[in-house]
C-alpha positions as CSV (number, residue, x, y, z in Angstrom):
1,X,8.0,5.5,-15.4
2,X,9.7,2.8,-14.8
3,X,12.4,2.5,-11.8
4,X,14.7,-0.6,-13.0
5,X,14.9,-2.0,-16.8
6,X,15.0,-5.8,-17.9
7,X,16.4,-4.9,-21.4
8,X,19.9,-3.9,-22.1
9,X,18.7,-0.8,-24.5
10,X,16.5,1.1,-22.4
11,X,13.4,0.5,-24.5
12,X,11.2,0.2,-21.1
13,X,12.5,3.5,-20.7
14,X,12.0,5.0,-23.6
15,X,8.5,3.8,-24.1
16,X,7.8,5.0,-19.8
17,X,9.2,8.9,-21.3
18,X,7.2,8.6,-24.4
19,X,3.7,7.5,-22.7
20,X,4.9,9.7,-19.5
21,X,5.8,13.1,-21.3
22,X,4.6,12.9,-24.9
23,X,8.5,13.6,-25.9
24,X,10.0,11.3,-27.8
25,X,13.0,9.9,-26.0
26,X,15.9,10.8,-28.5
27,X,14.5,14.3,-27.8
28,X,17.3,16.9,-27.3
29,X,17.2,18.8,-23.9
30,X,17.7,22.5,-26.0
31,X,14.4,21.4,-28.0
32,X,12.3,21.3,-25.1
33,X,10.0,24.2,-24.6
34,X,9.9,25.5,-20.6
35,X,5.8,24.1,-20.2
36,X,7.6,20.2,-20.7
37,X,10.4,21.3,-18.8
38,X,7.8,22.0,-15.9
39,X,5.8,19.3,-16.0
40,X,8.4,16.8,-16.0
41,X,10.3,18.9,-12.9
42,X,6.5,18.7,-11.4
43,X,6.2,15.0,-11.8
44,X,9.7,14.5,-10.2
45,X,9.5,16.6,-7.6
46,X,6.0,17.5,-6.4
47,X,5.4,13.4,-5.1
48,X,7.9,11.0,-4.7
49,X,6.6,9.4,-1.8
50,X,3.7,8.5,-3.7
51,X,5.6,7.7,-7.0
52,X,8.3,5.5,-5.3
53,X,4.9,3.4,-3.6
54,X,3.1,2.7,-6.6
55,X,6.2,1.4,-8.3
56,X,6.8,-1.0,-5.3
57,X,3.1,-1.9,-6.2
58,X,3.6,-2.5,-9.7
59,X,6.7,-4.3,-8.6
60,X,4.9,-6.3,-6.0
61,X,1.7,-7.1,-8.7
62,X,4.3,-8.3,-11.0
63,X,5.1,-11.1,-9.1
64,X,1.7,-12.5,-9.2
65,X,0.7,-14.7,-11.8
66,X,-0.8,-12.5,-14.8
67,X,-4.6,-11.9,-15.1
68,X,-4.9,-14.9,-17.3
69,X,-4.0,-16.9,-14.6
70,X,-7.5,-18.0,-14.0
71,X,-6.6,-20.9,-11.6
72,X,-4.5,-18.6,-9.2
73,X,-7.0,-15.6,-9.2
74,X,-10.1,-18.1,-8.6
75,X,-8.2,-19.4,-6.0
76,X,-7.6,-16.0,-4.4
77,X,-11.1,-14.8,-5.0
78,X,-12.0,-18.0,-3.2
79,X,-10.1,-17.1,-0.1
80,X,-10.8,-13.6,0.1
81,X,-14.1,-14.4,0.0
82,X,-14.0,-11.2,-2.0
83,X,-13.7,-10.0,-5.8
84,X,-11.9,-7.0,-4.4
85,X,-8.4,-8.7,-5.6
86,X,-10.2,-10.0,-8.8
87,X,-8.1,-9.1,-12.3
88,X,-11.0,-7.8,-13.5
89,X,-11.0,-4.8,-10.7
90,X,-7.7,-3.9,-11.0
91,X,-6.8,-2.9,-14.6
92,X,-8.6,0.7,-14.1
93,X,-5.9,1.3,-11.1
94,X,-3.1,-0.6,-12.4
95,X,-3.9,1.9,-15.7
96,X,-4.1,4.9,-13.7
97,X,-0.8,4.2,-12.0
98,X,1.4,3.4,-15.3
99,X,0.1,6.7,-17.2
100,X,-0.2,9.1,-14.3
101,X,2.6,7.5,-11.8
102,X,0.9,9.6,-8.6
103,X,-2.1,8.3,-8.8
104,X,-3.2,6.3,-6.3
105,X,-6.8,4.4,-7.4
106,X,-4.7,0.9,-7.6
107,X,-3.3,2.0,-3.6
108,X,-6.9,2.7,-2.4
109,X,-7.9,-1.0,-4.2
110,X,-5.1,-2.8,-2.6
111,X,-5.7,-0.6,0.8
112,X,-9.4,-1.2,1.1
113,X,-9.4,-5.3,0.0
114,X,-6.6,-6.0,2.2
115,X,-7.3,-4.0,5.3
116,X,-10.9,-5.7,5.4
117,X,-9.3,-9.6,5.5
118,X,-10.7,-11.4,8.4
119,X,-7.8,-13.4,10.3
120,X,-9.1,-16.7,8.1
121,X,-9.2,-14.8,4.9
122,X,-5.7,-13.1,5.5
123,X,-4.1,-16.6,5.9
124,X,-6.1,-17.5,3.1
125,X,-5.0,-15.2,0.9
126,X,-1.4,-15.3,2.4
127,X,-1.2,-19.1,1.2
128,X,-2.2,-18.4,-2.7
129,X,-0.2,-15.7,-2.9
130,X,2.8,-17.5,-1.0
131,X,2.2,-20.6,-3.1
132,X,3.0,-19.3,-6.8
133,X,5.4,-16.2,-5.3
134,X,8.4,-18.8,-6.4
135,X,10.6,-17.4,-3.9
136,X,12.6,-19.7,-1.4
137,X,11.2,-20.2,2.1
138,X,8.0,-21.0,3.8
139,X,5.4,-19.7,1.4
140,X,2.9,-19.5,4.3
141,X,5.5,-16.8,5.7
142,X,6.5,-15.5,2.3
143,X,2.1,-14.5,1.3
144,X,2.1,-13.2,4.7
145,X,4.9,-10.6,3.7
146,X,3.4,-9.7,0.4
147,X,0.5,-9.0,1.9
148,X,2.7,-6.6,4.4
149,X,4.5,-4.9,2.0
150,X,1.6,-4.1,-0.4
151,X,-0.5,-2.9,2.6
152,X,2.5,-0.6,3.8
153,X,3.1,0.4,-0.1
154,X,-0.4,1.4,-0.6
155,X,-0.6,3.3,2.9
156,X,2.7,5.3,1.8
157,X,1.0,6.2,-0.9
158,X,-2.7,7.0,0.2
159,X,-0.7,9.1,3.0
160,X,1.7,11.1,0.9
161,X,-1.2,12.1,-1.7
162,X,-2.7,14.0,0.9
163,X,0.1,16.2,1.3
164,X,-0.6,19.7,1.1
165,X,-1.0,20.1,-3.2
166,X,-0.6,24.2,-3.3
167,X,1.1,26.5,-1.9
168,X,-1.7,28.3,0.0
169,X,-2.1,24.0,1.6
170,X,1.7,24.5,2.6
171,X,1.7,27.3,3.9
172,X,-1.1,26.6,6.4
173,X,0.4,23.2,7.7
174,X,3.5,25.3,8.0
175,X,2.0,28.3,10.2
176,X,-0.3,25.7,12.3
177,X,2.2,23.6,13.4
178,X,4.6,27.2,14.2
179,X,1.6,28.0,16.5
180,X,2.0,25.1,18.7
């Protein structure tokens, strides 16, 4: 799903509900059965920690030039020294985050390429990124905070799918940490 819309009738929305919950969005509340009900409760509730980080790393991918960019994702390939941040690894994850929005495979991609950045690749890849992010200021400084925020966002993430997933996991973080 989709957390802000670019189109004045909702049709981001409708098409996120649709792909999200098989229901079509004109749907009326009093014709869904309590199984859809459930799942959708599930979805909100269960993981928003997660949810709310792989929409900031949608948001943050989006202001990248697109895949067929081949100029700008040479050029980050180049100084990542790395095809880690390459288009053609990231559709499975980018995927896997816009049909099941708590997945985190396109976190653990982001996580693992920028966490192993050597000082010279970082500022390499801060300076691509910072270049095309068409955003006023130093676009040294600018890559540099992408590079932050998607780190952080794809931490969040990593994180909060670990949280205890039953009730039987819940319970024993709950009684451990009573003990001490």
């Amino acid at each position: 799903m989709l957390t802000r819309y670019v189109d004045e009738g909702d049709e981001l929305r409708a098409a996120a509900i649709k792909r999200s919950f098989n229901c079509p969005p004109e749907l009326e509340a009093g014709r869904l059965d309590v199984s859809r009900v459930g799942d959708i409760a599930a979805l909100v509730a269960s993981r928003p920690t997660v949810y709310a980080a792989n929409q900031e790393l949608l948001a943050l991918l989006n202001v990248l030039p697109s895949p067929d960019d081949s100029e700008f994702w040479w050029a980050l390939h180049k100084a990542a020294d790395s095809l880690d941040l390459h288009p053609g690894n990231l559709p499975g994850g980018v995927q896997l985050t816009l049909m099941y929005t708590v997945e985190t495979a396109l976190a653990s991609r982001f996580l693992e390429a920028l966490t192993q950045l050597t000082a010279d690749q970082r500022a390499g890849v801060a300076s691509v990124v910072g270049e095309r992010l068409d955003l006023p200021g130093d676009p040294q400084k600018l890559g540099e905070l992408w590079i932050q925020a998607t780190e952080a966002a794809a931490f969040r993430a990593a994180v909060a799918a670990r949280f205890p997933r039953t009730a039987e996991e819940a319970d024993e973080f709950t009684e451990a940490w009573k003990r001490h």
